[in-house]
BAFI-3210 file (N, C-alpha, C; in Angstrom, 3 decimals, decimal comma, padded with zeros to 6 digits):
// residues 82
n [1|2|3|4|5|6|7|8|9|10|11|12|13|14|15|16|17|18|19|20|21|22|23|24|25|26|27|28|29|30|31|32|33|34|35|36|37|38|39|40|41|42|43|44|45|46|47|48|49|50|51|52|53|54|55|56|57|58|59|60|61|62|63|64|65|66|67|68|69|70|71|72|73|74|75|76|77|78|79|80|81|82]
n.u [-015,560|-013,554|-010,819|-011,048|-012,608|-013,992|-013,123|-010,586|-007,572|-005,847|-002,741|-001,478|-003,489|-004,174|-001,716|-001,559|-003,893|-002,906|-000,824|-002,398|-004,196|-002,140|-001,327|-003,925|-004,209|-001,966|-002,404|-004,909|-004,098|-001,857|-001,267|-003,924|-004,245|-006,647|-007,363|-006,454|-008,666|-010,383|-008,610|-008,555|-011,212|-011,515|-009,957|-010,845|-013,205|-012,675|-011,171|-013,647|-014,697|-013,475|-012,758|-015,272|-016,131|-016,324|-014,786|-011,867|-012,050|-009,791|-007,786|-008,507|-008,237|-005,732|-004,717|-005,565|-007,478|-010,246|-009,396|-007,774|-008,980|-011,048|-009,559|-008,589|-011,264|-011,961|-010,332|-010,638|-013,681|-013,616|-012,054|-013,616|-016,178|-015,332]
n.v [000,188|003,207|002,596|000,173|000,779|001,952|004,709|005,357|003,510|001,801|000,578|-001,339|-001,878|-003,894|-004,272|-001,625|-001,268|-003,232|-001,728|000,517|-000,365|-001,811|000,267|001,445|000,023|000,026|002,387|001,857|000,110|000,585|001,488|003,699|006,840|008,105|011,047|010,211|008,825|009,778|009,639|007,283|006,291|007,396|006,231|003,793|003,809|004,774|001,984|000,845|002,066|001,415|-000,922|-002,295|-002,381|-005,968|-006,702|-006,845|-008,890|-010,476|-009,495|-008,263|-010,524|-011,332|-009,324|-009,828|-008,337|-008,625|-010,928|-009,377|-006,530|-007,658|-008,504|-005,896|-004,697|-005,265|-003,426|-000,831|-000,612|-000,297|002,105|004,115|003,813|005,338]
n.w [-018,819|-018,848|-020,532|-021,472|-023,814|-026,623|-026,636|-025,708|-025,392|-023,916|-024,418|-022,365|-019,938|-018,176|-016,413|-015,469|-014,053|-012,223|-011,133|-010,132|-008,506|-006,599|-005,674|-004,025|-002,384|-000,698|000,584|001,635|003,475|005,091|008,746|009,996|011,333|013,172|012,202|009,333|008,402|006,011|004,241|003,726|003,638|001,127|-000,805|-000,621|-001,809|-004,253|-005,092|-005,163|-007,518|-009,510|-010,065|-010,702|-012,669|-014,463|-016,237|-015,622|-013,610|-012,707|-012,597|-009,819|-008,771|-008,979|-007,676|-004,854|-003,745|-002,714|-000,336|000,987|001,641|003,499|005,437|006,541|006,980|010,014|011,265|010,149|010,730|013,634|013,921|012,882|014,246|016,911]
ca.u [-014,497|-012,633|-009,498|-010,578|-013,816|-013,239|-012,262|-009,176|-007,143|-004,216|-001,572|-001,160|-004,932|-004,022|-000,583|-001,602|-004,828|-002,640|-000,319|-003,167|-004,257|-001,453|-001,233|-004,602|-004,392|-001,267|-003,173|-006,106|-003,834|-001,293|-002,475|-003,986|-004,648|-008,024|-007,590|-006,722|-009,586|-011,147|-008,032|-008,795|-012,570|-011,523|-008,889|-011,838|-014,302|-011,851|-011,058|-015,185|-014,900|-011,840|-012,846|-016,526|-016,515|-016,571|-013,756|-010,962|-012,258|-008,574|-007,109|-008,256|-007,656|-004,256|-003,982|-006,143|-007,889|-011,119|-009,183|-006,790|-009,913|-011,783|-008,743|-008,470|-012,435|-012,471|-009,632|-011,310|-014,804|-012,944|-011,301|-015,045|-017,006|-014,435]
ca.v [001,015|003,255|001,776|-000,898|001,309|002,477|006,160|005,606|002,599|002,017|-000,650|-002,387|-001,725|-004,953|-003,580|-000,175|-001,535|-003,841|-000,928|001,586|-001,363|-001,768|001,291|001,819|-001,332|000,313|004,002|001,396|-001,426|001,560|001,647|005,562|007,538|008,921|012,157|009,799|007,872|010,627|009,540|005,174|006,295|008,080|005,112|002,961|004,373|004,505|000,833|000,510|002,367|001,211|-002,179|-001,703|-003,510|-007,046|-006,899|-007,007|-009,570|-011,394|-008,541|-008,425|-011,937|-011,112|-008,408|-010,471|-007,550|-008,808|-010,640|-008,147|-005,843|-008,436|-008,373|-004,562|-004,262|-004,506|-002,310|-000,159|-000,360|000,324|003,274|004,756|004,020|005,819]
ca.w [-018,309|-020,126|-020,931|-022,660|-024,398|-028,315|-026,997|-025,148|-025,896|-023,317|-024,096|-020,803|-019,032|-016,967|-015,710|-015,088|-012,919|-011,186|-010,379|-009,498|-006,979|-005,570|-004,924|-003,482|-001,353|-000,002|001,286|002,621|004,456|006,086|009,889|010,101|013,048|013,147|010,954|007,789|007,830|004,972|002,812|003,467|002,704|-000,369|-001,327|-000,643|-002,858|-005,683|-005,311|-006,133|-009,273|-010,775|-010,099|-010,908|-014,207|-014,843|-017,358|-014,799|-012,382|-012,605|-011,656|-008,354|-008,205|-009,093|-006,382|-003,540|-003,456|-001,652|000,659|001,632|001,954|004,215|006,583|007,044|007,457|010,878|011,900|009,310|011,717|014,901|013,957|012,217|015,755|018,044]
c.u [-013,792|-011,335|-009,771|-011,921|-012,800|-012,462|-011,079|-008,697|-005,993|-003,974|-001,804|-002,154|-004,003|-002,493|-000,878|-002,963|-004,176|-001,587|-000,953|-003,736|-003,699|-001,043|-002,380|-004,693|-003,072|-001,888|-004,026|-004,933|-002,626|-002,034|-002,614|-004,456|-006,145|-007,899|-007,071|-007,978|-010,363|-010,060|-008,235|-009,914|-012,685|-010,642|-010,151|-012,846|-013,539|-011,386|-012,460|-015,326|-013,723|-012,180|-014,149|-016,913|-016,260|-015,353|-012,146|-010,956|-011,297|-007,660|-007,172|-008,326|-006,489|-003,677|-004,412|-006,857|-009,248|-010,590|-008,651|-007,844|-010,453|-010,676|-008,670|-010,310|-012,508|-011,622|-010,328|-012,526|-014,416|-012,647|-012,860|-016,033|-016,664|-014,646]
c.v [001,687|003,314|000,525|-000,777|001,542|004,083|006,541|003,869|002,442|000,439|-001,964|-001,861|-002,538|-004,688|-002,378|-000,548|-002,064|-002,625|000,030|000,472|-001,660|-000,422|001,700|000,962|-000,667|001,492|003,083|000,890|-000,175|002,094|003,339|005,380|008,151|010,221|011,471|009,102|008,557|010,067|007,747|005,536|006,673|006,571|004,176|003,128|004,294|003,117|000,302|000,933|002,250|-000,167|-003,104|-002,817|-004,881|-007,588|-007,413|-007,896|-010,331|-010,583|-008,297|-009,495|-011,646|-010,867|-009,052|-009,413|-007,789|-010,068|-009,984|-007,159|-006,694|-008,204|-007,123|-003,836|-004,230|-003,918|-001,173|000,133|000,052|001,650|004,305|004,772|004,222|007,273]
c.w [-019,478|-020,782|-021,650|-024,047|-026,117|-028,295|-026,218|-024,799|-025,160|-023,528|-023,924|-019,765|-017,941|-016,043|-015,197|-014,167|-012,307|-009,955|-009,356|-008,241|-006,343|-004,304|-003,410|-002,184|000,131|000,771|002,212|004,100|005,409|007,549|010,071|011,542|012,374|012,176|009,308|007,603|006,572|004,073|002,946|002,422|001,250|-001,297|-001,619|-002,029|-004,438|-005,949|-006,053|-006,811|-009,516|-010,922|-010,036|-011,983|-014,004|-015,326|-016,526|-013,387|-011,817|-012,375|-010,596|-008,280|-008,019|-008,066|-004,924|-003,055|-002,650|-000,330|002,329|002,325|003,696|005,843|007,355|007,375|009,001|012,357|011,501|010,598|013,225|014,954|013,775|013,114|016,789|017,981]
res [x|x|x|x|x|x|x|x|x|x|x|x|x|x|x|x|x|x|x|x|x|x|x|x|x|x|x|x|x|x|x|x|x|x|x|x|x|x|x|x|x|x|x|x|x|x|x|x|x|x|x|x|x|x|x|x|x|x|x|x|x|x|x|x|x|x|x|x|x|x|x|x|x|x|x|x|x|x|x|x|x|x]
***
């Protein structure tokens, strides 16, 4: 990832992922109406590359990020086969 690569060097990586996850966790776990589901799927997808690497695996511990996920999957599938 690159935040913790040799060509960009931030700080506080582990604060600034936990923030950007909170964030994203917040766009997913917000109940949408049928015309957001393009901004969950997009939230979604950016949760799998931000959290892609290896390096930060205690960060989504931190955030509970796969079980928080697990919970909103299958409101998530309801809304996507309507």
């Amino acid at each position: 990832m690159l935040l913790t690569r040799k060509k960009i060097v931030v700080p506080n990586a582990e604060q600034l992922l936990l923030t950007i996850g909170e964030f994203l966790l917040t766009c997913i776990s917000r109940p949408s109406e049928r015309g957001n589901l393009w901004r969950v799927a997009e939230a979604l997808d950016t949760v799998f590359d931000v959290f892609a690497e290896d390096d930060f695996n205690h960060v989504m511990q931190q955030l509970g990020l796969i079980e928080k996920l697990k919970v909103f999957l299958p409101q998530y599938k309801r809304q996507v086969s309507h």
